[in-house]
mmJSON file of the N, C-alpha and C atoms, coordinates in Angstrom:
{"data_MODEL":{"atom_site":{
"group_PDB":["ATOM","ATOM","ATOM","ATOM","ATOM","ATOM","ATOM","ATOM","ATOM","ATOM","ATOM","ATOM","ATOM","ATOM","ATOM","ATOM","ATOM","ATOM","ATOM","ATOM","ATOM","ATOM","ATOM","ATOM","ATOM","ATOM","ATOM","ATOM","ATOM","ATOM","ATOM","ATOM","ATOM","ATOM","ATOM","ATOM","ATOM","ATOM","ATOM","ATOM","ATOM","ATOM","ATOM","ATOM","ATOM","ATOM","ATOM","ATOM","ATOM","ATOM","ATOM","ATOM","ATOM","ATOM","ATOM","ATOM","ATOM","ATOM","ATOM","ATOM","ATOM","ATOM","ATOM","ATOM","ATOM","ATOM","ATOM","ATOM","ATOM","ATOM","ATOM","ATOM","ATOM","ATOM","ATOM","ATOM","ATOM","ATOM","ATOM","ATOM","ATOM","ATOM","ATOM","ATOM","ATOM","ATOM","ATOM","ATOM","ATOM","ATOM","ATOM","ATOM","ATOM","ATOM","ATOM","ATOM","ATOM","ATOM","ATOM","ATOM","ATOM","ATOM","ATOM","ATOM","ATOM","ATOM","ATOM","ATOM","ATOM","ATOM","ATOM","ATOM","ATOM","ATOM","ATOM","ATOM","ATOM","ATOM","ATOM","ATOM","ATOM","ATOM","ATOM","ATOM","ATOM","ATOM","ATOM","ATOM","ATOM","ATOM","ATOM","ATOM","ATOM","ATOM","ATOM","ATOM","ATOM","ATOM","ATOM","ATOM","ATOM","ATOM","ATOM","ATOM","ATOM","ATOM","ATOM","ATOM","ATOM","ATOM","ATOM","ATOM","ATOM","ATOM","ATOM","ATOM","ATOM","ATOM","ATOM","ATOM","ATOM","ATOM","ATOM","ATOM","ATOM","ATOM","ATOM","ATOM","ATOM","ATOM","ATOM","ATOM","ATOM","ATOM","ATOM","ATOM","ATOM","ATOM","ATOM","ATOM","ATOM","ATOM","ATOM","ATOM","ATOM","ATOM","ATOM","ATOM","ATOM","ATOM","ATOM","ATOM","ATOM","ATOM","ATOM","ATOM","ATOM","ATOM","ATOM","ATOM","ATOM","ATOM","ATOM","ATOM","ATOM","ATOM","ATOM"],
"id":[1,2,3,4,5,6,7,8,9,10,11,12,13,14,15,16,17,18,19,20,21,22,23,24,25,26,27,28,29,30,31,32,33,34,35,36,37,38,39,40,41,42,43,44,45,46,47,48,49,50,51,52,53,54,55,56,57,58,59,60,61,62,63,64,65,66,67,68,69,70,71,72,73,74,75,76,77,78,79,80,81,82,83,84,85,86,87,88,89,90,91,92,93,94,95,96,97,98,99,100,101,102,103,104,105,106,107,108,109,110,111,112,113,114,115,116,117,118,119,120,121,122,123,124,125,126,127,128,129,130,131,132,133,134,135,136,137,138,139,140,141,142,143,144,145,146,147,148,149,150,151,152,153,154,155,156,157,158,159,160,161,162,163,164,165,166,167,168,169,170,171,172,173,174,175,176,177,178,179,180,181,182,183,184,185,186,187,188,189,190,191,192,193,194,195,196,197,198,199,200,201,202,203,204,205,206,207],
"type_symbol":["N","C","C","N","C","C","N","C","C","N","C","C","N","C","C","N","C","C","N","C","C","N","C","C","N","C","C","N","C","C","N","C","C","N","C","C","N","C","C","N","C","C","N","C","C","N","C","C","N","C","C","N","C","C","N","C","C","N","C","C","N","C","C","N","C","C","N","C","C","N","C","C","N","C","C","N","C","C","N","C","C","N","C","C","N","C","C","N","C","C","N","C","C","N","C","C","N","C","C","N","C","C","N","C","C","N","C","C","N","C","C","N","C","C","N","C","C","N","C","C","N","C","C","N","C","C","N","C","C","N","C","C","N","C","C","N","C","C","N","C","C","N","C","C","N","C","C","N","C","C","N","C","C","N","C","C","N","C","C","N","C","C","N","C","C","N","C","C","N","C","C","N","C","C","N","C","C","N","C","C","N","C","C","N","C","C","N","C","C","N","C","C","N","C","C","N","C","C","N","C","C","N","C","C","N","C","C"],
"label_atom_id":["N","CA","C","N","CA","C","N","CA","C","N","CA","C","N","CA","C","N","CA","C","N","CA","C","N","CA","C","N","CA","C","N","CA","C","N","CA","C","N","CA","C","N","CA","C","N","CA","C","N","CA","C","N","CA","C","N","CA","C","N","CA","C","N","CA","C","N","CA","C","N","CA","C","N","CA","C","N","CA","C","N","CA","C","N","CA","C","N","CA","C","N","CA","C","N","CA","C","N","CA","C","N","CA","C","N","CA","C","N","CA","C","N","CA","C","N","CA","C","N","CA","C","N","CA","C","N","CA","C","N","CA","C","N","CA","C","N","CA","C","N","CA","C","N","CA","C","N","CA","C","N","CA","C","N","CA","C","N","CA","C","N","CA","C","N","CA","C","N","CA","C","N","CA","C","N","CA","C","N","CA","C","N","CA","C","N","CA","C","N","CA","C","N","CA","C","N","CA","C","N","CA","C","N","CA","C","N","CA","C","N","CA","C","N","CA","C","N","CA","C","N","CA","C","N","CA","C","N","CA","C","N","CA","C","N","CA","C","N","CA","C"],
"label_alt_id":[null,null,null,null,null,null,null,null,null,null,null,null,null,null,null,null,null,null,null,null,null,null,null,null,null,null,null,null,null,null,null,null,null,null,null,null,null,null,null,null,null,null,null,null,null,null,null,null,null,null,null,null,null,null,null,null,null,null,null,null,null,null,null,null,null,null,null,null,null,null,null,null,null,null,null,null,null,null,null,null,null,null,null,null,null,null,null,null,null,null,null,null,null,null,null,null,null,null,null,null,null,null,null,null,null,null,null,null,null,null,null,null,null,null,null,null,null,null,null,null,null,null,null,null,null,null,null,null,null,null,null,null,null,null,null,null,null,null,null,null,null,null,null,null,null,null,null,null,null,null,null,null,null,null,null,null,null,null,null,null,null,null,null,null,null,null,null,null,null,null,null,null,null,null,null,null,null,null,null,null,null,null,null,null,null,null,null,null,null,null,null,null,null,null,null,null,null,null,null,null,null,null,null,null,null,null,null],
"label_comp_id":["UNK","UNK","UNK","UNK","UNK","UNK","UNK","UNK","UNK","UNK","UNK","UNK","UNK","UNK","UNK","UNK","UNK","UNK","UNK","UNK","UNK","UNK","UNK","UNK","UNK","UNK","UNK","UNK","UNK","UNK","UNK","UNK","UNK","UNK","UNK","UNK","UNK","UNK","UNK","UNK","UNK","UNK","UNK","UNK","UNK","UNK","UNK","UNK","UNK","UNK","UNK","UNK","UNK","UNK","UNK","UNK","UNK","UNK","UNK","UNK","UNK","UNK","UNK","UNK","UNK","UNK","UNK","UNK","UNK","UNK","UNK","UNK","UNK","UNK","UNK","UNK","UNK","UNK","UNK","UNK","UNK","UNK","UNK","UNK","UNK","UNK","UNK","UNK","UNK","UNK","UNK","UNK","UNK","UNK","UNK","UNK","UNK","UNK","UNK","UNK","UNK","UNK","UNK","UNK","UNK","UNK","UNK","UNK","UNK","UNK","UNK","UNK","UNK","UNK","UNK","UNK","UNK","UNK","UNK","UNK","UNK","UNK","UNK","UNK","UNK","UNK","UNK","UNK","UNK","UNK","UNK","UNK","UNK","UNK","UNK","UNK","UNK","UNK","UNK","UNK","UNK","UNK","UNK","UNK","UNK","UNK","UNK","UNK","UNK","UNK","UNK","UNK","UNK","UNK","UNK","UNK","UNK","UNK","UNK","UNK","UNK","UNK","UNK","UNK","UNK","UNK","UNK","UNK","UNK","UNK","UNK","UNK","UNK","UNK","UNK","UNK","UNK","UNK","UNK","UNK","UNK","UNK","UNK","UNK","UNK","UNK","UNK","UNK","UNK","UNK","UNK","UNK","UNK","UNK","UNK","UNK","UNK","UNK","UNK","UNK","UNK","UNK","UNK","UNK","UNK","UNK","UNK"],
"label_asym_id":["A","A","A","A","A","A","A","A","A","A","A","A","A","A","A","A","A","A","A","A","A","A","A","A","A","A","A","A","A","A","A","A","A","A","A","A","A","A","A","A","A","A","A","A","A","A","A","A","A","A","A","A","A","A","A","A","A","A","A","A","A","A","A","A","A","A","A","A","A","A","A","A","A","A","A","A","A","A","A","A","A","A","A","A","A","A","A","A","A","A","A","A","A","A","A","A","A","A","A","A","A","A","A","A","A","A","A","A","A","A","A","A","A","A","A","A","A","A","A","A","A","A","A","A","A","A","A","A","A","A","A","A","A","A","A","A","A","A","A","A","A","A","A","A","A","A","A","A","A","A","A","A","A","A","A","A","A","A","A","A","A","A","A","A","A","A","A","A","A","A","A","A","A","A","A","A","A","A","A","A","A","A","A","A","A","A","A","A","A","A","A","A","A","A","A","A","A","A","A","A","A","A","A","A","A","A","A"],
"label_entity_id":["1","1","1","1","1","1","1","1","1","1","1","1","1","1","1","1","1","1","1","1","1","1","1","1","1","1","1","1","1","1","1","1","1","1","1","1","1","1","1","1","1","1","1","1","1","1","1","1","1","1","1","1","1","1","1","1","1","1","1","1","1","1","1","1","1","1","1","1","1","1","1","1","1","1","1","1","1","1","1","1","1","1","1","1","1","1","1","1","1","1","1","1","1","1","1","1","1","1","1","1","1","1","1","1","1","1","1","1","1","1","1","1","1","1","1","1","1","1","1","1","1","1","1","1","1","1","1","1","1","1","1","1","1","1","1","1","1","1","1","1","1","1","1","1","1","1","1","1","1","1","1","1","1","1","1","1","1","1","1","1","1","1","1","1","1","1","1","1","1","1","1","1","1","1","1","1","1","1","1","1","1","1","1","1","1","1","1","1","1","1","1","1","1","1","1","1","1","1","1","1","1","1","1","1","1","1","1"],
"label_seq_id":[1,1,1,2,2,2,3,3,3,4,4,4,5,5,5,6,6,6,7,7,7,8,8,8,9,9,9,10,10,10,11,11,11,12,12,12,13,13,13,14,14,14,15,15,15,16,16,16,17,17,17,18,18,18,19,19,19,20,20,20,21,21,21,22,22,22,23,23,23,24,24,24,25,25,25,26,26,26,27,27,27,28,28,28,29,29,29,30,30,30,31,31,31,32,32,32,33,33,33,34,34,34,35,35,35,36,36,36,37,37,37,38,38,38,39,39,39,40,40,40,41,41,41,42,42,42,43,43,43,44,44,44,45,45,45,46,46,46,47,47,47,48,48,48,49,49,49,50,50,50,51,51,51,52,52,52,53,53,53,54,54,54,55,55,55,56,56,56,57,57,57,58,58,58,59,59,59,60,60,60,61,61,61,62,62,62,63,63,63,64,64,64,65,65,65,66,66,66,67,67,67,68,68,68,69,69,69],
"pdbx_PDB_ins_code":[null,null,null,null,null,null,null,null,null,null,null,null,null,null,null,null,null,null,null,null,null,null,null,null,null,null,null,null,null,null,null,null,null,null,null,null,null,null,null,null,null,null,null,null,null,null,null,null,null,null,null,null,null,null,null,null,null,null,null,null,null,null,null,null,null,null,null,null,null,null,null,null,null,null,null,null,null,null,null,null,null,null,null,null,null,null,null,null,null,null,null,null,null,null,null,null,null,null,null,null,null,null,null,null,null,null,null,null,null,null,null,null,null,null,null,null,null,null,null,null,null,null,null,null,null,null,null,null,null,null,null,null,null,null,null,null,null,null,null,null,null,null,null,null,null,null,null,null,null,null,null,null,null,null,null,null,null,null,null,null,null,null,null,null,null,null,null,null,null,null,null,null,null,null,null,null,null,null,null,null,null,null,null,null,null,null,null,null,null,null,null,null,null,null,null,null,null,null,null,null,null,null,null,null,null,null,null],
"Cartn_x":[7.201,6.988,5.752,5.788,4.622,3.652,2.504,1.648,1.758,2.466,3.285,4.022,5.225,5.77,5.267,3.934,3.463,2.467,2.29,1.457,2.271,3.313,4.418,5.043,4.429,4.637,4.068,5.162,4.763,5.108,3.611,4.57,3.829,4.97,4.895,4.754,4.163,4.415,5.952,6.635,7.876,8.47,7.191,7.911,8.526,7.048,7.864,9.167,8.819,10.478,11.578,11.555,12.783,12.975,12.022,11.826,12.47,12.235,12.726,14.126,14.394,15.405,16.988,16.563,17.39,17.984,17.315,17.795,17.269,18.078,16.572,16.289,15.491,14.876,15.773,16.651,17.949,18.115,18.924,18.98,18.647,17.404,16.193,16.245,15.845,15.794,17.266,18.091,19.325,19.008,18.679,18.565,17.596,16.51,15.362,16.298,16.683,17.369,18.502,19.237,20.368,20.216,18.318,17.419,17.58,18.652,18.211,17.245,16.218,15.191,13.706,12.936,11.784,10.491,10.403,9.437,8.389,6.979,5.559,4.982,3.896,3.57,1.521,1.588,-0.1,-1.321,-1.243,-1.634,-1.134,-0.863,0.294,1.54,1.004,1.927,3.378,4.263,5.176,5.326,5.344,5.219,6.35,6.741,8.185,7.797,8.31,8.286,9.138,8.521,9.409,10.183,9.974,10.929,12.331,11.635,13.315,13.952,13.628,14.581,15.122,14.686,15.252,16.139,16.175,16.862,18.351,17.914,18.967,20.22,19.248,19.899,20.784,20.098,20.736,22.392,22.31,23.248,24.424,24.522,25.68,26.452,27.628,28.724,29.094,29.525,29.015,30.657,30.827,31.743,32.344,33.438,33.923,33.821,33.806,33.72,35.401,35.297,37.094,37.676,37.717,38.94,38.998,38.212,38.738,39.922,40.03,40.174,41.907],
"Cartn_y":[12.947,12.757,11.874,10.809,9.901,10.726,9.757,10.219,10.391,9.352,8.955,10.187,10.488,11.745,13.3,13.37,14.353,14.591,13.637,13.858,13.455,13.342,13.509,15.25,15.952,17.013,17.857,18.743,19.436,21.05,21.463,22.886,23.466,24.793,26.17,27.012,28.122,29.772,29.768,31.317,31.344,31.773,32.194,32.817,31.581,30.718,29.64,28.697,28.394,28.147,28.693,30.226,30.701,30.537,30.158,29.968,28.275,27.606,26.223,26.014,26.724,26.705,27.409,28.4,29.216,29.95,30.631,31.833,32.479,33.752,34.674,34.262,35.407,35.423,35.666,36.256,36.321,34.909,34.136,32.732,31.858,32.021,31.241,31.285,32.4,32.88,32.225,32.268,31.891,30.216,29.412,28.144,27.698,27.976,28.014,27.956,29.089,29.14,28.305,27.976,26.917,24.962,25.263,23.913,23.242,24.197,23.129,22.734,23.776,23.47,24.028,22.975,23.726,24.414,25.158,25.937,25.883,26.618,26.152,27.671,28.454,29.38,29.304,29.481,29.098,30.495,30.797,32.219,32.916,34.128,35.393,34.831,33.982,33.081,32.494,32.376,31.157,30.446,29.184,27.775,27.263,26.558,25.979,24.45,23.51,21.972,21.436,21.639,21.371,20.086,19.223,17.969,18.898,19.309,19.613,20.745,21.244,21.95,20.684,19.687,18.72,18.197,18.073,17.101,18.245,19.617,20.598,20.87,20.61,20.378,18.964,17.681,16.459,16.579,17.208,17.037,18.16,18.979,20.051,19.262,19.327,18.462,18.312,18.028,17.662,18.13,19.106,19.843,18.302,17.569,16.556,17.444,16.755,16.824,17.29,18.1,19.198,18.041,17.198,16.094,15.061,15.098,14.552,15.409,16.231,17.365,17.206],
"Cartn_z":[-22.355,-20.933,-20.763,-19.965,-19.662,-18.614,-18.566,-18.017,-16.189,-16.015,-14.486,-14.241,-15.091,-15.233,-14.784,-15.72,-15.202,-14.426,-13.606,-12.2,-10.937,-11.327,-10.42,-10.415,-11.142,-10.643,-9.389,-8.847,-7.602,-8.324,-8.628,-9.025,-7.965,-7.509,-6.656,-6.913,-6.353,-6.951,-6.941,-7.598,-7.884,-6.262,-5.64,-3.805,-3.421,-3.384,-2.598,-3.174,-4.107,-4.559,-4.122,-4.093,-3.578,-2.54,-1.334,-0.294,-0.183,-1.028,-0.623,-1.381,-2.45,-3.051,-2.813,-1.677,-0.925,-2.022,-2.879,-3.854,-4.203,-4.767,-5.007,-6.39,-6.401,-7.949,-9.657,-9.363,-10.522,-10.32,-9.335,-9.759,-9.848,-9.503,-9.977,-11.413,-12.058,-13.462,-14.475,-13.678,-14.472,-14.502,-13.155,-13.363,-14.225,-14.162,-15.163,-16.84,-16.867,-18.641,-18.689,-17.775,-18.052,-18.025,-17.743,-17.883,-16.617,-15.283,-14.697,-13.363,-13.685,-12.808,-13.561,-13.335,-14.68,-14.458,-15.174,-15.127,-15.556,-15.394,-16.101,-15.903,-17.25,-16.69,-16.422,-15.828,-15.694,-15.223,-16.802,-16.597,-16.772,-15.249,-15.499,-14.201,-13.89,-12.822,-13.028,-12.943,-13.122,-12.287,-12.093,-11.367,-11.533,-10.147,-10.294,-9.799,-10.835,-10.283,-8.894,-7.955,-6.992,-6.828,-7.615,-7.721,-8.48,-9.249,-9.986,-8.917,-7.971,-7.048,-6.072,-5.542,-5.479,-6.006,-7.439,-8.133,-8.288,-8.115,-8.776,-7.295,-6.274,-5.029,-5.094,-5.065,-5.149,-5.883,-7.121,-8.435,-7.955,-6.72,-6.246,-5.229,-5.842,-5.256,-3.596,-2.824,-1.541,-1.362,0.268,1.024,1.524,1.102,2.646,3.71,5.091,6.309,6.578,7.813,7.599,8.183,8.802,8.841,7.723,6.537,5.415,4.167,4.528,3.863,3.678],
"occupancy":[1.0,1.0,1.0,1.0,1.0,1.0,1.0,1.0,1.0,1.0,1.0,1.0,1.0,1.0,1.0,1.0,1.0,1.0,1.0,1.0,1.0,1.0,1.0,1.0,1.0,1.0,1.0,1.0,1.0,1.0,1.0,1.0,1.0,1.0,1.0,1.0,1.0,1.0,1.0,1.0,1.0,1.0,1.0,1.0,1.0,1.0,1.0,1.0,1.0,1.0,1.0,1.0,1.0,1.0,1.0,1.0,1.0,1.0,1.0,1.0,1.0,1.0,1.0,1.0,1.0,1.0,1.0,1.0,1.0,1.0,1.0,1.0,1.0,1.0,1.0,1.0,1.0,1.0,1.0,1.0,1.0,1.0,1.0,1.0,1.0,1.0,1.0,1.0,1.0,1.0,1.0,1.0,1.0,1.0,1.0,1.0,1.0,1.0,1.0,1.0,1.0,1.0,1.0,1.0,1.0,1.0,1.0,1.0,1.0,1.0,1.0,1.0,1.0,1.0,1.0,1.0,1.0,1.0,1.0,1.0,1.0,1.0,1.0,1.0,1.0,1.0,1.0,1.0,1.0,1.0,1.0,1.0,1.0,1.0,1.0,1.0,1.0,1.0,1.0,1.0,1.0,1.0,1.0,1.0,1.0,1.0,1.0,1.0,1.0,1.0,1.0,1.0,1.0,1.0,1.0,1.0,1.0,1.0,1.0,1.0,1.0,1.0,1.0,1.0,1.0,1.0,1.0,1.0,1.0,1.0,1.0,1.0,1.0,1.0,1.0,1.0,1.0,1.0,1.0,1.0,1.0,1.0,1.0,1.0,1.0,1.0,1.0,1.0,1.0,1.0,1.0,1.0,1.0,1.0,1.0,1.0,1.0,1.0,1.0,1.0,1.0,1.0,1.0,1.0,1.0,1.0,1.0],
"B_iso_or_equiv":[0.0,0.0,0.0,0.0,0.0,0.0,0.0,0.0,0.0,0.0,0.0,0.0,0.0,0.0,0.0,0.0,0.0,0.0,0.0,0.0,0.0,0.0,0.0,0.0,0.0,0.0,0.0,0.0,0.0,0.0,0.0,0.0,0.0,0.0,0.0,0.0,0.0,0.0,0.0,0.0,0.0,0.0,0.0,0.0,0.0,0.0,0.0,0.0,0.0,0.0,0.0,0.0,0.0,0.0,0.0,0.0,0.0,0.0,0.0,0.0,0.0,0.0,0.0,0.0,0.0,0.0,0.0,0.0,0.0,0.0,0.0,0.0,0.0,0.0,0.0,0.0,0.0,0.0,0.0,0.0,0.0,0.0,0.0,0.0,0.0,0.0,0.0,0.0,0.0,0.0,0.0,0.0,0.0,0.0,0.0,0.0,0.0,0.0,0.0,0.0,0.0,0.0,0.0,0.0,0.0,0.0,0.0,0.0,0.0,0.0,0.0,0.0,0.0,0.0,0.0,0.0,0.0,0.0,0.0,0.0,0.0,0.0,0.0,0.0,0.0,0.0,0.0,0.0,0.0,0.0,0.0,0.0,0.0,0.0,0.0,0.0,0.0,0.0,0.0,0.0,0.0,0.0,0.0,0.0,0.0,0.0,0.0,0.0,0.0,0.0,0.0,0.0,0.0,0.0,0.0,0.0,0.0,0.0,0.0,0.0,0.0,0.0,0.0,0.0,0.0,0.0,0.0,0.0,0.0,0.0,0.0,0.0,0.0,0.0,0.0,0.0,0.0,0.0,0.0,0.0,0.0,0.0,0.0,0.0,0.0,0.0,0.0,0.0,0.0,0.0,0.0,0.0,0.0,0.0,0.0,0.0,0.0,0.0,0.0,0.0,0.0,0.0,0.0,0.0,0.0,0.0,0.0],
"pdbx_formal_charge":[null,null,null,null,null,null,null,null,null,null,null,null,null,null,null,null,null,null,null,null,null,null,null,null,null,null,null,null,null,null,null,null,null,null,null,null,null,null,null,null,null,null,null,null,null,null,null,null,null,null,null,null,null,null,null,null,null,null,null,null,null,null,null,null,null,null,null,null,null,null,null,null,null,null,null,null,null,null,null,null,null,null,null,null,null,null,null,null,null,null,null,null,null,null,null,null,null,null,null,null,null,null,null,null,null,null,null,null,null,null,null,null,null,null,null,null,null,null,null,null,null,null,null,null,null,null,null,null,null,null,null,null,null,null,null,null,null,null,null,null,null,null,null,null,null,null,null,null,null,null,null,null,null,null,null,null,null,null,null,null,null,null,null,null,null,null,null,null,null,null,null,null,null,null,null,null,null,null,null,null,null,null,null,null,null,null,null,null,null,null,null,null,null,null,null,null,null,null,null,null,null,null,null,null,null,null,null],
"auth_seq_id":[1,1,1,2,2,2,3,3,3,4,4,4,5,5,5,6,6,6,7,7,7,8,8,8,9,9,9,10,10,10,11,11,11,12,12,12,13,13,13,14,14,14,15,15,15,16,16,16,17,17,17,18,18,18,19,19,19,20,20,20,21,21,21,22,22,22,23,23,23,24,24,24,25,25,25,26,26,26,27,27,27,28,28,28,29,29,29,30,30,30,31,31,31,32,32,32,33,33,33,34,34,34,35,35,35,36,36,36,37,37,37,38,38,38,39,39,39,40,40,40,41,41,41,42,42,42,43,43,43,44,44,44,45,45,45,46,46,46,47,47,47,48,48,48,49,49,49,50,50,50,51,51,51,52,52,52,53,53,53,54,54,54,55,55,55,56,56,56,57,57,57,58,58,58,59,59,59,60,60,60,61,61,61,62,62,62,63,63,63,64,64,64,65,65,65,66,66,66,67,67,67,68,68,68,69,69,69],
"auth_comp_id":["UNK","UNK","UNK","UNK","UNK","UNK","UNK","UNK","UNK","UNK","UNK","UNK","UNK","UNK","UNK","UNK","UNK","UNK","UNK","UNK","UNK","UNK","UNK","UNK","UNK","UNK","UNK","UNK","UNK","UNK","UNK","UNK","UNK","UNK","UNK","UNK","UNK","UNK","UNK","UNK","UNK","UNK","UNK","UNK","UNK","UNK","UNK","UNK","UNK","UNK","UNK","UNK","UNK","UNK","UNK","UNK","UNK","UNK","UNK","UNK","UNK","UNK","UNK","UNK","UNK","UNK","UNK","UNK","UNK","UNK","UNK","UNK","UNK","UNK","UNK","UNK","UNK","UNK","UNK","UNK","UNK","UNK","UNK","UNK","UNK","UNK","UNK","UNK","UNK","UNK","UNK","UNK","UNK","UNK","UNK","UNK","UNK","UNK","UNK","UNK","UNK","UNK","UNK","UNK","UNK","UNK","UNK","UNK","UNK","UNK","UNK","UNK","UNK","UNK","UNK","UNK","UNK","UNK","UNK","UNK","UNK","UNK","UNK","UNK","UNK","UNK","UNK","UNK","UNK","UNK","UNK","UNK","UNK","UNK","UNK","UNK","UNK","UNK","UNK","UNK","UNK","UNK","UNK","UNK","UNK","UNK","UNK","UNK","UNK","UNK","UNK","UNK","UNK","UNK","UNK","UNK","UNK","UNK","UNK","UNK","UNK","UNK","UNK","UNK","UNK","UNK","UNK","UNK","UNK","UNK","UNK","UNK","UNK","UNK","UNK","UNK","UNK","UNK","UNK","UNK","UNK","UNK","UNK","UNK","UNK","UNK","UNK","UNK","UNK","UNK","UNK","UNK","UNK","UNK","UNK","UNK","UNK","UNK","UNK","UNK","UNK","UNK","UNK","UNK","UNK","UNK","UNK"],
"auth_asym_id":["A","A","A","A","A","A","A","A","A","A","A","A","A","A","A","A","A","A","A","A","A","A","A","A","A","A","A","A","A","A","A","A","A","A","A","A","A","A","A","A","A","A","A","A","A","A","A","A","A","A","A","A","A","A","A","A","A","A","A","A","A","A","A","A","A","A","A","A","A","A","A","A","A","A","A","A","A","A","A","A","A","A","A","A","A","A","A","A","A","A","A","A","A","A","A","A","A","A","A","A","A","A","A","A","A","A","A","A","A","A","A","A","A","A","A","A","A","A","A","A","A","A","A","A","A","A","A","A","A","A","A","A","A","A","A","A","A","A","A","A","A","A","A","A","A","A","A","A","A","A","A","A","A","A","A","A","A","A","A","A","A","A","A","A","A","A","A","A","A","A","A","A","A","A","A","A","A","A","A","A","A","A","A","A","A","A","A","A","A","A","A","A","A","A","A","A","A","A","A","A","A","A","A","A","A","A","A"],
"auth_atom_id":["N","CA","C","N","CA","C","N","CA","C","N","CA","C","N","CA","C","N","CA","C","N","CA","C","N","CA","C","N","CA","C","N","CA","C","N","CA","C","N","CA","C","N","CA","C","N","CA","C","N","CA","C","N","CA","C","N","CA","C","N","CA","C","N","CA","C","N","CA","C","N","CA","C","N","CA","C","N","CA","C","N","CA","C","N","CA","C","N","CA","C","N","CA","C","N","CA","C","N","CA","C","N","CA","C","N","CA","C","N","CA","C","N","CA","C","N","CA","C","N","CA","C","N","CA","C","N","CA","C","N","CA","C","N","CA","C","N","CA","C","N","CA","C","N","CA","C","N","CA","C","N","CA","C","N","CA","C","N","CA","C","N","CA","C","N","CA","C","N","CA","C","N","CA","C","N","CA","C","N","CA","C","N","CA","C","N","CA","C","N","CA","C","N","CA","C","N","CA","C","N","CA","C","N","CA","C","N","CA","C","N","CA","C","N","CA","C","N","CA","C","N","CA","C","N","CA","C","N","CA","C","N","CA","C","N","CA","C","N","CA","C"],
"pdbx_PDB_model_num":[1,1,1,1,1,1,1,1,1,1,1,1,1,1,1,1,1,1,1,1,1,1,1,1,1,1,1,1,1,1,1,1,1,1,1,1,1,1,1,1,1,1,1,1,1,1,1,1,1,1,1,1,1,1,1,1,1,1,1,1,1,1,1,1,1,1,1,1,1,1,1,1,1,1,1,1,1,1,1,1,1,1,1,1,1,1,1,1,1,1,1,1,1,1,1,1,1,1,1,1,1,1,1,1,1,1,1,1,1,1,1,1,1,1,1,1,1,1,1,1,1,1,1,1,1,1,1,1,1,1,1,1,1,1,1,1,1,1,1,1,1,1,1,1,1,1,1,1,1,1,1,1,1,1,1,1,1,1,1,1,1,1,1,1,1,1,1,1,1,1,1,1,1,1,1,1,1,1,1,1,1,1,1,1,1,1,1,1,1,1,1,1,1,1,1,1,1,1,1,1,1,1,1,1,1,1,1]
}}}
């Protein structure tokens, strides 16, 4: 990871993540281990990169609109 890379991080406590990520804490925990949103622990804390709840949002396939359907 470059140096650009990692000051482009936004990490959160794990509340607020769930709070922006709209899940609880089990799937939080599951996304975390299936890599696809990352984690950092800082201390007794765990920190969530809030770009990658972005990016984990971006990558979920999109509902067409009900008259495409």
């Amino acid at each position: 990871m470059s140096d650009d890379e990692k000051q482009k991080r936004n990490l959160i406590p794990m509340k607020a993540a769930l709070v922006k990520g709209g899940f609880k804490r089990t799937k939080a925990y599951e996304l975390i281990d299936a890599g696809k949103i990352d984690a950092y622990k800082m201390e007794h804390q765990t920190m969530i990169d809030a770009n990658s709840i972005d990016a984990y949002h971006a990558s979920l396939p999109r509902i067409p609109p009900s008259g495409a359907r």
